[in-house]
VOBAMI-343200 format. One record per residue (C-alpha): residue number from 1; x, y, z. Coordinates in Angstrom, 3 decimals. Example, Ala and Ser with C-alpha at 12.3 -4.5 7.8 and 13.67 -1.06 7.14 Angstrom:
// residues 2
(1 (12.300 -4.500 7.800))
(2 (13.670 -1.060 7.140))
END
This chain:
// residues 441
(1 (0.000 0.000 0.000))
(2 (1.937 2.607 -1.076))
(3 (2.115 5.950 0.971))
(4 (3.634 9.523 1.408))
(5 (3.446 12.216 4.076))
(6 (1.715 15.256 2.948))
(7 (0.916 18.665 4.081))
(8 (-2.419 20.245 2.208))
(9 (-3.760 20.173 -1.194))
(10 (-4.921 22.837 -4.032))
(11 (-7.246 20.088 -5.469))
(12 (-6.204 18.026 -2.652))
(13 (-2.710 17.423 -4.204))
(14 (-1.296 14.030 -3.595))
(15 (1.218 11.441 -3.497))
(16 (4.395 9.438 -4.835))
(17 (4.592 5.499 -5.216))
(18 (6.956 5.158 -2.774))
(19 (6.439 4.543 0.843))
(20 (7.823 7.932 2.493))
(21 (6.022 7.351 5.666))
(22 (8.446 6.129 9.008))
(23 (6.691 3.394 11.068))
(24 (4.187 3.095 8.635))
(25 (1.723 -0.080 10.182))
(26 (0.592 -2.396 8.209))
(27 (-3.339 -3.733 7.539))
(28 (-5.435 -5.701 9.865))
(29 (-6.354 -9.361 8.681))
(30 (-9.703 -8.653 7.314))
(31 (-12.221 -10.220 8.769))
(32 (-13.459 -13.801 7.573))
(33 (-16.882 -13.294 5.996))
(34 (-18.242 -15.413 3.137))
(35 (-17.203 -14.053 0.044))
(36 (-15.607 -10.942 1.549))
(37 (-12.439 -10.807 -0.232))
(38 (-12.104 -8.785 -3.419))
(39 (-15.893 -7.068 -2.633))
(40 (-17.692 -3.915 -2.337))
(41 (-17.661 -4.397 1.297))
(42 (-14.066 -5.700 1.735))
(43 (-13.051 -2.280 0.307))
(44 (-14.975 -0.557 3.241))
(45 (-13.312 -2.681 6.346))
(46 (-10.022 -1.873 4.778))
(47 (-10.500 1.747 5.082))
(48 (-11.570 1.336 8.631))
(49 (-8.872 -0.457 9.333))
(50 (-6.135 2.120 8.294))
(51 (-8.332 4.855 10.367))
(52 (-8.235 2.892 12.983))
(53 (-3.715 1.946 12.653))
(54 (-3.361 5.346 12.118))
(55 (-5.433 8.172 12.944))
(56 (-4.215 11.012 14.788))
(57 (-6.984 11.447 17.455))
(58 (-7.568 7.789 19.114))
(59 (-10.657 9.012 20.614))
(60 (-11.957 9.289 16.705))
(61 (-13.884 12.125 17.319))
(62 (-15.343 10.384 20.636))
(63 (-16.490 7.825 18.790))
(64 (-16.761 4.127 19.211))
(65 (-15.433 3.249 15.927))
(66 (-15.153 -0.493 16.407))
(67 (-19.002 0.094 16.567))
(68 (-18.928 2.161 13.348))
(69 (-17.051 -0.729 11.639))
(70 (-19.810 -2.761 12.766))
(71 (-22.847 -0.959 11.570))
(72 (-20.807 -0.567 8.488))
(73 (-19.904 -3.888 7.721))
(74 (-23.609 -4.890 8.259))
(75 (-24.998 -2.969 5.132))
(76 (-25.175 -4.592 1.976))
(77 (-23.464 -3.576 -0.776))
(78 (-24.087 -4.242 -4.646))
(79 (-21.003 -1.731 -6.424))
(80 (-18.248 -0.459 -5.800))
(81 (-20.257 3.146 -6.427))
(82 (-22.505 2.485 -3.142))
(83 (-18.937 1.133 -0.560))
(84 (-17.701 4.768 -1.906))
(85 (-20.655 6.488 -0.670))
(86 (-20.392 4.454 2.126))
(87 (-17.249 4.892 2.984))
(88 (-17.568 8.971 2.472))
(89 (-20.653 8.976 5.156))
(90 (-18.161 6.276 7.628))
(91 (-15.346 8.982 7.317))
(92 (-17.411 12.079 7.878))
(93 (-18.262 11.323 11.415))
(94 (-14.848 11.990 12.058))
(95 (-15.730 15.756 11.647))
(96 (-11.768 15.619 9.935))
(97 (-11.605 17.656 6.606))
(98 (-8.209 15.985 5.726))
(99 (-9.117 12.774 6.143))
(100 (-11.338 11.897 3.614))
(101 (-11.698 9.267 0.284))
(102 (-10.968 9.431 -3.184))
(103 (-12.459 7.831 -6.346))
(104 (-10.052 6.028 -8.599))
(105 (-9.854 9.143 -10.635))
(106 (-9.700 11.716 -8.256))
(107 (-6.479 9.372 -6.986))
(108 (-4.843 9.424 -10.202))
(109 (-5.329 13.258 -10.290))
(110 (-3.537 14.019 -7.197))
(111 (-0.918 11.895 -7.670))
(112 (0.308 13.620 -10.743))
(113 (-0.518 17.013 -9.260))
(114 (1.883 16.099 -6.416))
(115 (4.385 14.385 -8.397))
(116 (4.359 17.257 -10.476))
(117 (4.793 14.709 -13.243))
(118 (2.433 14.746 -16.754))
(119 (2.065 12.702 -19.661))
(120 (1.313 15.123 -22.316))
(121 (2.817 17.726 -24.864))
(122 (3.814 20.134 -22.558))
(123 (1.669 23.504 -22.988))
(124 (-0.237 25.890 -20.779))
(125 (-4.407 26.425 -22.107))
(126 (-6.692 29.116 -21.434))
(127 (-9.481 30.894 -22.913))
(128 (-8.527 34.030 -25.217))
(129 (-11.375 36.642 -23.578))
(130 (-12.316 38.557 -26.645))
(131 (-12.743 34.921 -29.357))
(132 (-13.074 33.041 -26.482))
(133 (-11.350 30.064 -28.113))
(134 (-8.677 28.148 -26.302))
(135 (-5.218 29.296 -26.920))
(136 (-2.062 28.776 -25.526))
(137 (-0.778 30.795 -23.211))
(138 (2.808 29.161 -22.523))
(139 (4.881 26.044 -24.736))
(140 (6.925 24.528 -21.664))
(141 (10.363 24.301 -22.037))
(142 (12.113 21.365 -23.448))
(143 (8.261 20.082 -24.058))
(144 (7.202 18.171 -27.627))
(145 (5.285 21.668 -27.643))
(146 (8.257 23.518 -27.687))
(147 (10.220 21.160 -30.198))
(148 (7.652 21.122 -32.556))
(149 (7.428 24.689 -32.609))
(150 (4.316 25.768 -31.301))
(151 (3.989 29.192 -29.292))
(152 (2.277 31.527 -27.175))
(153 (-1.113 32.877 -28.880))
(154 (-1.547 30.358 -31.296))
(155 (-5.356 28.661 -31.050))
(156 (-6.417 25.647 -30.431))
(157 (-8.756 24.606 -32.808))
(158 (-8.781 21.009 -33.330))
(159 (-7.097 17.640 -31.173))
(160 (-7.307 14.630 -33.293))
(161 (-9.772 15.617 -35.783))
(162 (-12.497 16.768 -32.586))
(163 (-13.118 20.501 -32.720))
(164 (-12.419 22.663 -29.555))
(165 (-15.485 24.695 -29.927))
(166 (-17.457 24.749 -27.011))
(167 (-14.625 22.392 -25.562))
(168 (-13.654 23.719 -21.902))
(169 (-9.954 23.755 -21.236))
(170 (-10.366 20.341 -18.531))
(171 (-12.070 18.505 -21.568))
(172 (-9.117 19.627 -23.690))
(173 (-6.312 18.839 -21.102))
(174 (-7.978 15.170 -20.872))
(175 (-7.798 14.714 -24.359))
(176 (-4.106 15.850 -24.228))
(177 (-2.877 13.756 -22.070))
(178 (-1.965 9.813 -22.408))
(179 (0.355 7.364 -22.589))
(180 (4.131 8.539 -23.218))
(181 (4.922 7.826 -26.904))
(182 (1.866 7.854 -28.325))
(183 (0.589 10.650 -31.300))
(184 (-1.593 13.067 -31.150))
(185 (-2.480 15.673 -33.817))
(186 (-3.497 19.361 -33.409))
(187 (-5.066 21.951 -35.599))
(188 (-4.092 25.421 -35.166))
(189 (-4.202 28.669 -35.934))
(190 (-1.825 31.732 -36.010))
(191 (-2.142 35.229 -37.131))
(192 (0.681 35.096 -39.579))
(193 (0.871 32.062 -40.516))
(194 (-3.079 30.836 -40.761))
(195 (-4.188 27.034 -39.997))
(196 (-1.916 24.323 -39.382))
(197 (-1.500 20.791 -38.694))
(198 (1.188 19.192 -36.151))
(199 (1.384 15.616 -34.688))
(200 (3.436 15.606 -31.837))
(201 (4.352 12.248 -29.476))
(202 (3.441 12.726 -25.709))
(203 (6.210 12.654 -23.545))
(204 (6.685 12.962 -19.527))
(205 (6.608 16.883 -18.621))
(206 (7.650 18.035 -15.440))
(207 (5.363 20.509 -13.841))
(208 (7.056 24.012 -13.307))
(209 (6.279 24.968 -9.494))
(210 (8.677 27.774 -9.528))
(211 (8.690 30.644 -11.654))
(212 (11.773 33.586 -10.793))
(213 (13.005 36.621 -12.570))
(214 (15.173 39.467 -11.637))
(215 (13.613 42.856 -10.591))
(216 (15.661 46.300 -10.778))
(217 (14.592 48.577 -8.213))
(218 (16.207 51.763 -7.799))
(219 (20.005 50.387 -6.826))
(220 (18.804 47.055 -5.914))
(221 (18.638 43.816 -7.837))
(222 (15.863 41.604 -6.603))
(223 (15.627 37.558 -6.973))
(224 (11.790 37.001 -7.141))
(225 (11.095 33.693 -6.556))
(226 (7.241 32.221 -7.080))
(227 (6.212 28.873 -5.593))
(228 (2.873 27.379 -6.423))
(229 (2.780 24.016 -4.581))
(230 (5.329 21.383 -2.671))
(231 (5.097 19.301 -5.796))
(232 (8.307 16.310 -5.926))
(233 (10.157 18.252 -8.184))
(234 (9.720 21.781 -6.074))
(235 (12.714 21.887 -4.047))
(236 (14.920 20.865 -7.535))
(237 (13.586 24.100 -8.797))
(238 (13.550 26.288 -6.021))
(239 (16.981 25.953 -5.985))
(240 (18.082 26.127 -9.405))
(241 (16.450 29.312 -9.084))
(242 (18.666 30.397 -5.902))
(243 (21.658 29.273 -7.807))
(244 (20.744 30.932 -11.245))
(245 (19.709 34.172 -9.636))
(246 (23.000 34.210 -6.542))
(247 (24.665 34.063 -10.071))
(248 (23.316 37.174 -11.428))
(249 (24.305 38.858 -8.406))
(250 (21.011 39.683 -6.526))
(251 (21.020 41.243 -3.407))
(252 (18.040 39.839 -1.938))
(253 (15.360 37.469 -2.649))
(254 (11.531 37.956 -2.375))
(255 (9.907 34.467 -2.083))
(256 (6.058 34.146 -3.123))
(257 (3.639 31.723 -0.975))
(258 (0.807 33.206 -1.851))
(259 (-2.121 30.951 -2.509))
(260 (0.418 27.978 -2.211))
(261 (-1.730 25.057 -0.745))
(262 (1.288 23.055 0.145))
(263 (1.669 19.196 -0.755))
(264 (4.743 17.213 0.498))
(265 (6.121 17.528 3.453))
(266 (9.563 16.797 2.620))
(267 (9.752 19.508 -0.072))
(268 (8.822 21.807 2.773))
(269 (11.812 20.271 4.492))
(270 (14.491 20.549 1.918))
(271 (13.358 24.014 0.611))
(272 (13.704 25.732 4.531))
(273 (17.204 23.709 4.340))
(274 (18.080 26.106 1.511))
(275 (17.723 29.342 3.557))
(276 (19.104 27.875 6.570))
(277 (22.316 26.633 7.520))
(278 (21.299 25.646 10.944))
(279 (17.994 25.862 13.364))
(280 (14.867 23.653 13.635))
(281 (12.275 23.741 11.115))
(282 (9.488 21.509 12.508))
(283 (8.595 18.959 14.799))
(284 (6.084 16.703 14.002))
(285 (4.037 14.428 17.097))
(286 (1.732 11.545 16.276))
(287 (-1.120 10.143 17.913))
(288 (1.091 8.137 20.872))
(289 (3.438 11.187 21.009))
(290 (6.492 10.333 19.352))
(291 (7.810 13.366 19.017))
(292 (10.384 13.753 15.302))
(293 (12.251 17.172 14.134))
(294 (13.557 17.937 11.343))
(295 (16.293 20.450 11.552))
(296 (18.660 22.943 8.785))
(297 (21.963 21.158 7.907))
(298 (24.851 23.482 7.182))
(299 (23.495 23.201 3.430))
(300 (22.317 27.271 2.782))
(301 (22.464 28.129 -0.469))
(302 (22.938 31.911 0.475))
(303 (22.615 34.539 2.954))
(304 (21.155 37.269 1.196))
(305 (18.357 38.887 3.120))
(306 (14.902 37.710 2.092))
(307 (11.077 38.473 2.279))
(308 (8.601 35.592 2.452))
(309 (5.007 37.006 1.051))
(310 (1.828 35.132 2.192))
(311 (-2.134 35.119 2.149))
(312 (-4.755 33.626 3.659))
(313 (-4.058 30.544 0.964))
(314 (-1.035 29.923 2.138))
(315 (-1.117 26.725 3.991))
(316 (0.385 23.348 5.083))
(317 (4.372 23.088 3.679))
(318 (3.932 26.728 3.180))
(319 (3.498 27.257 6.377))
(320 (6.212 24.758 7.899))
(321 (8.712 26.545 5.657))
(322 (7.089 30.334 6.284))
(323 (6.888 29.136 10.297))
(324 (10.759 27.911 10.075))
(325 (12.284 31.452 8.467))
(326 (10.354 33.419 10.756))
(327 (11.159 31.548 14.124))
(328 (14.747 31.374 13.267))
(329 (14.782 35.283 12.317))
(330 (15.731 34.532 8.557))
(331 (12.957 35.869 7.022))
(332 (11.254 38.637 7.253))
(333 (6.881 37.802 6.650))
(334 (4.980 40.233 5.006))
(335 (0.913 39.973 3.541))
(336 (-2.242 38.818 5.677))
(337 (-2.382 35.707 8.088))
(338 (-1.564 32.163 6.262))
(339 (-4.579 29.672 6.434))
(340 (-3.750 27.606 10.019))
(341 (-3.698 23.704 8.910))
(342 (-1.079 22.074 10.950))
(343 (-1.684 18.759 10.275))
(344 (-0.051 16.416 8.686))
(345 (-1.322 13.489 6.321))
(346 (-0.399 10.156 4.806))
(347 (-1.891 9.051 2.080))
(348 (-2.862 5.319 0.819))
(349 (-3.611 3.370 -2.307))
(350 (-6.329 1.150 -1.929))
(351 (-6.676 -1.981 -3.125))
(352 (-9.107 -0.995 -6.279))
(353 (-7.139 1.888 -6.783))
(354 (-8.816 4.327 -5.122))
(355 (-6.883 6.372 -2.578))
(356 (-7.370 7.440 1.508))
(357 (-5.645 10.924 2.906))
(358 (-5.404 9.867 6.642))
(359 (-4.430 12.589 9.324))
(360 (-1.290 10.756 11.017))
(361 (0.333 13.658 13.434))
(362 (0.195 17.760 14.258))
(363 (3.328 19.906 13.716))
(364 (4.765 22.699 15.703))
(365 (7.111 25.365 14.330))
(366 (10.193 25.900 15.724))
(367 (9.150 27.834 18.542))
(368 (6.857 25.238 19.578))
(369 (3.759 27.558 18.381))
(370 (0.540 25.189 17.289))
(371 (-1.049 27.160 14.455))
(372 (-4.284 24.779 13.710))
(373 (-6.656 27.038 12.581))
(374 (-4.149 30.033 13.956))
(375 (-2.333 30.585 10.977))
(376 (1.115 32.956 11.179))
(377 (0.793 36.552 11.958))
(378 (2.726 38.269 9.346))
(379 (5.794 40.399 10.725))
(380 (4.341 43.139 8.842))
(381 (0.859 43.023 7.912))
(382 (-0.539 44.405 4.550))
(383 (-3.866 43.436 2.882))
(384 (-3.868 42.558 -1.299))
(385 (-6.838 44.386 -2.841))
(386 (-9.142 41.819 -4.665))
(387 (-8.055 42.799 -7.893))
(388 (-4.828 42.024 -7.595))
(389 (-5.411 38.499 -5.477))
(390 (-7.694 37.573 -8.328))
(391 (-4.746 38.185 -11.433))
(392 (-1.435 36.845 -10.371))
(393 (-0.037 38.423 -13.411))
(394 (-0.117 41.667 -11.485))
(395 (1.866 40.354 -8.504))
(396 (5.571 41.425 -8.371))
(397 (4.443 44.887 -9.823))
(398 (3.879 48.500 -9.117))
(399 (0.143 47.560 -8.206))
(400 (1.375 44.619 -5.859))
(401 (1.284 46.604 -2.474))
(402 (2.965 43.225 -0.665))
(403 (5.359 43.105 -3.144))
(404 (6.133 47.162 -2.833))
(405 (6.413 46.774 0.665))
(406 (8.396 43.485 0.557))
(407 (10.856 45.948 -1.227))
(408 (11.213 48.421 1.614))
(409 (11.622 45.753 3.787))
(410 (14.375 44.359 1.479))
(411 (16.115 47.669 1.740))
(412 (16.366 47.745 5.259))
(413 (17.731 44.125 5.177))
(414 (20.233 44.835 2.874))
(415 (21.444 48.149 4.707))
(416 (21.947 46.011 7.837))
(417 (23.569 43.105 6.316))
(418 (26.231 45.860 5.103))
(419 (26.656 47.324 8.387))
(420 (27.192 43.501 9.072))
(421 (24.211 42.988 11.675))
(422 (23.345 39.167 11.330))
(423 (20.241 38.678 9.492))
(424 (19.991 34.813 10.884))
(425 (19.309 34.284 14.404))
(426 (18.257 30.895 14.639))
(427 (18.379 28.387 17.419))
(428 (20.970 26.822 18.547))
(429 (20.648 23.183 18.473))
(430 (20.749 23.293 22.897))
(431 (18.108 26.289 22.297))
(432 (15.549 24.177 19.879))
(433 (16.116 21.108 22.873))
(434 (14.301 23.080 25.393))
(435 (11.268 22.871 23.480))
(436 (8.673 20.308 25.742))
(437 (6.846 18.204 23.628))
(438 (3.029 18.149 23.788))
(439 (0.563 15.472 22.639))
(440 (-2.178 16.219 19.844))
(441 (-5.151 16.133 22.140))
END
């Protein structure tokens, strides 16, 4: 049963193949009813059965779950449809929004948003607003897309033989992706050039999660940094972005959270580790209190002083890794309170492919601060207009007022780091050992 810790979700993102999760316990026997195995019903007791290995609370809500298994196991099922709804109701009295069931297909859609892995052509749709026909907006790089020529603005208007009209840009993706190495032919259109034909073989695209540039500002030279989502291949980019932009001789970096819904917990992990050379990041405590941290490394990619921006979207891994640069005094937090979810989840294939997102443990940030449904206070708060939160494309501009003040704080950072005052006052490892631990109640 494959599994993998995880820390929030945008669509509820999910997991890897391999098992990531320490201590992991294995199933209870099932039960030996006639004709159980392989059934509707069999499907529901195993899902009970991982709640009941695993689940954070051991109360269950002050429930008597081995009662719930009962009444459960009692009902007669005739499809798999029916153990699903069944299974959604069984689940639900745990009043737990993380802990919850997924259809075969909703599984196979998290996975690849967490994996930040897709079988496809690599290009990014949307709906031009005055035709309203799909376009594309972006060819990824070193994508079939790209290879094969195809760019920004030219429309969609055909994918194999089907017209787009009145196609939404989900029904399009769908028909996009597929298996690696198999054709696919579009019709398009471009200003210059008129309609066009291109078959193009899908191939395995890696999901950007990062997106940086360089921002002159007055005698400064800023390293933006945008991160959507804790996807497998985040921390790989985040810090080819660090690397690429220490290169070019920034003098500070700006790091976007906003409306980052988190997703692995590990990414979280090694992403803090690149803004901190030493310090705790977070401690984790499951349901008997086992208390595990996981703590910076010597393994900084830089010093530069640096500005973490958040919202109220910001949640999970973003804000383990927002709760770890603020504790240890390496960031400086600027925007509106992050969401609060401190909770972390593993997540299980089932047996008929379907998937389970189990709550397993609560974290703590470095200062031993539980921010369930708390979130983290900005160190300098500053609301977005709705305008701007609605159109990212203005973010990391004039009209951004978090990113304008993220600036001024930069300044200031910068002006002390050259009168050499330490920008990074993290715990010691003795300091982060006074921390008591607590139990998830």
């Amino acid at each position: 049963m494959p599994q993998v810790k995880i820390l929030g979700f945008r669509y509820w993102s999910v997991v890897a193949s391999s098992v990531l999760v320490s201590g992991a316990m294995a199933l209870l026997p099932a039960p030996s009813y006639g004709g159980f195995q392989d059934s509707p019903k069999a499907l529901v007791d195993e899902v009970w059965q991982v709640v009941q290995q695993e689940y954070v609370d051991t109360s269950f809500n002050h429930l008597d779950w081995l009662a719930v298994r009962q009444e459960f196991l009692e009902q007669r099922y005739t499809s798999r449809e029916q153990a699903y709804r069944a299974i959604q109701g069984m689940l639900q009295r745990l009043n737990d929004p993380y802990t919850r069931f997924m259809t075969p297909e909703e599984f196979a859609i998290l996975r690849t948003q967490t994996s930040g892995e897709v079988s496809g052509i690599g290009i990014r749709l949307g709906v031009d607003e005055k035709t309203q026909q799909l376009t594309i907006l972006e060819p990824l790089a070193n994508s079939p897309a790209t290879r094969a020529g195809i760019e920004a603005g030219d429309r969609l208007l055909a994918i194999d033989g089907q017209s787009t009209r009145r196609m939404s840009v989900e029904e399009a993706s769908r028909r996009i992706r597929g298996r690696v190495g198999t054709p696919i032919e579009l019709q398009l259109f471009r200003p210059n050039r008129g309609t066009f034909r291109l078959t193009l073989m899908r191939a395995l695209i890696e999901l950007p999660a990062v997106r940086s540039l360089i921002k002159e500002e007055g005698e400064q030279r800023i390293g933006y940094i945008y991160l959507s989502e804790f996807t497998s291949h985040a921390a790989d980019q985040v810090q080819a972005a660090i690397q690429q932009l220490t290169a070019e001789r920034v003098d500070g970096f700006v790091l976007d959270l906003r409306g980052n819904p988190g997703g692995l917990l590990q990414a979280g992990i090694d992403i803090a580790r690149m803004w901190l050379n030493h310090g705790l990041i977070v401690r984790t405590v499951d349901r008997s209190g086992h208390s595990e941290q996981a703590r910076a490394n010597q393994s900084a990619l830089t010093t530069l002083p640096l500005v973490v921006l958040v919202d109220q979207r910001s949640a999970s891994s973003s804000e383990i890794l927002t709760g770890a640069l603020q504790d240890n005094g390496r960031a400086i937090v600027v925007g509106t309170k992050t969401y609060g979810k401190a909770l972390v989840q593993s997540i299980h294939q089932l047996s008929d492919g379907s998937g389970l997102s189990v709550t397993v443990a609560h974290y703590y940030t470095p200062k031993g601060t539980d921010i369930n449904r708390m979130g983290i206070t900005p160190n300098v708060v500053v609301n977005l207009p709705q305008e701007v939160s609605r159109n990212p494309r203005l973010w990391a501009t004039a009209a951004d007022p978090l990113y304008r003040e993220a600036v001024v704080q930069l300044r200031q950072a910068i002006y002390r780091a050259q009168l050499s005052t330490p920008l990074n006052t993290a715990q010691t490892a003795e300091g982060a050992q006074e921390l008591q631990p607590s139990l998830v109640k």
